[in-house]
N, C-alpha and C positions, 0 to 999 in steps of 0.2 A: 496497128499503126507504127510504123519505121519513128524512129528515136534516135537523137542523139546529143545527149546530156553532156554536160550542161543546156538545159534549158531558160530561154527569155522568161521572165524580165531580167537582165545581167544585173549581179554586182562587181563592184572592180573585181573581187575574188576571183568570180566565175568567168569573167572577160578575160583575166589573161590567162586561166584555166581551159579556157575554147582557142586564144592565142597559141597555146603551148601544142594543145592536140593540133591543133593545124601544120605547125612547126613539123612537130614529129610527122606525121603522114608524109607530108611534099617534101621531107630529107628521106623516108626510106623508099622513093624514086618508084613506090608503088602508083599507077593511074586509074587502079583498081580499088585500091583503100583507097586512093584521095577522094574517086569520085562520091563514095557513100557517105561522106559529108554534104555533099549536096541533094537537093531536093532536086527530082527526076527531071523538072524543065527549068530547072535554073538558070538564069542569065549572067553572063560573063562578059567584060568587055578586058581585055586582056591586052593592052599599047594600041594596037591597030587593030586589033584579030575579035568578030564577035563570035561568041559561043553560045550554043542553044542546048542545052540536056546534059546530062552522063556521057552518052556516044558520043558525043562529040567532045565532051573533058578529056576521056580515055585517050583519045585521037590524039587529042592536042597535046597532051602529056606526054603521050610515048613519043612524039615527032621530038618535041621538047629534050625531054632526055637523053635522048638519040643524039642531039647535035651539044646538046652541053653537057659534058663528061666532069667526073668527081664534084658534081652539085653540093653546093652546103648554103642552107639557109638558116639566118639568125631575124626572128620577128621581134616588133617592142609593142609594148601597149601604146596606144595616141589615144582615145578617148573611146567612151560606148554610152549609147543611152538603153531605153527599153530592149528594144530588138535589133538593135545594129552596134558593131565597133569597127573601131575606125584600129587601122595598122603603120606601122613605117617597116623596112626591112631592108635586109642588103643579103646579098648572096653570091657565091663566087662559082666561076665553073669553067673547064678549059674547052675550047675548041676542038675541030678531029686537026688543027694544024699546031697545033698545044697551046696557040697564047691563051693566058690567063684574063679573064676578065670581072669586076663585080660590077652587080648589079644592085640600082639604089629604086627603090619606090613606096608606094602607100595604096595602100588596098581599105577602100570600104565595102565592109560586110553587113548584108543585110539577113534576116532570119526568119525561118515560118515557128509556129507554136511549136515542134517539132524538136527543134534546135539545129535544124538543116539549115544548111544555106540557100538560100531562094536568089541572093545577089551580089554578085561581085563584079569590083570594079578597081581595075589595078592599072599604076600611069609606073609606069617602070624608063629609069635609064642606065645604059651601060655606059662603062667604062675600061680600056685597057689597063693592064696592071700588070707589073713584075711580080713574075714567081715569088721571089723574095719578100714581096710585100703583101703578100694573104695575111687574110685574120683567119682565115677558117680553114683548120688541116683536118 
């Protein structure tokens, strides 16, 4: 059986221990690591866009990628109980016409026995921004 520890029931420890891994995955712009964090039909509702499985993460990712260029994401812990935590995050990434933009949102994570994510639900908004005012180089 597929694994990936930390596993539920979360303490703060291990919540932002599964924050952290997440982090790291969705900054090395892999759609192929990210997706093995998830459970094979996991649900995504991603701003507007719904997601059903892996194939479709990977898709959604590389398109992703693809239009937002020098990606840098920073997560924070917001709360967890048994099998779920809750996120806040911001992330910055330039256009193919270079402006700069971050992005502000909150992601609830949901989890099988497994430690996979079975549910995500993320309400994301942008914003433009001067070069000069990145947090994240």
């Amino acid at each position: 059986m597929e694994q990936k520890h930390p596993l539920p029931p979360f303490t703060l420890e291990t919540a932002i221990e599964k924050i952290q891994m997440a982090e790291d995955a969705w900054n090395s712009q892999n759609p192929e690591k990210v997706s093995k964090a998830y459970t094979p039909d996991s649900e995504w509702r991603n701003r507007d866009t719904f997601i059903n499985g892996r194939e479709e993460i990977v898709a959604f990712l590389q398109k992703k990628w693809e239009r937002e260029l020098n990606y840098r994401l920073k997560k924070e812990y917001w709360a967890h109980t048994d099998n779920r935590i809750a996120v806040r995050f911001e992330y910055e990434y330039q256009n193919q016409e270079g402006s700069w933009f971050r992005a502000y949102g909150n992601e609830n994570w949901e989890f099988d026995e497994n430690g996979l994510m079975q549910k995500r639900y993320a309400s994301i908004n942008d914003v433009i921004i001067k070069e000069e005012d990145r947090k994240f180089k």
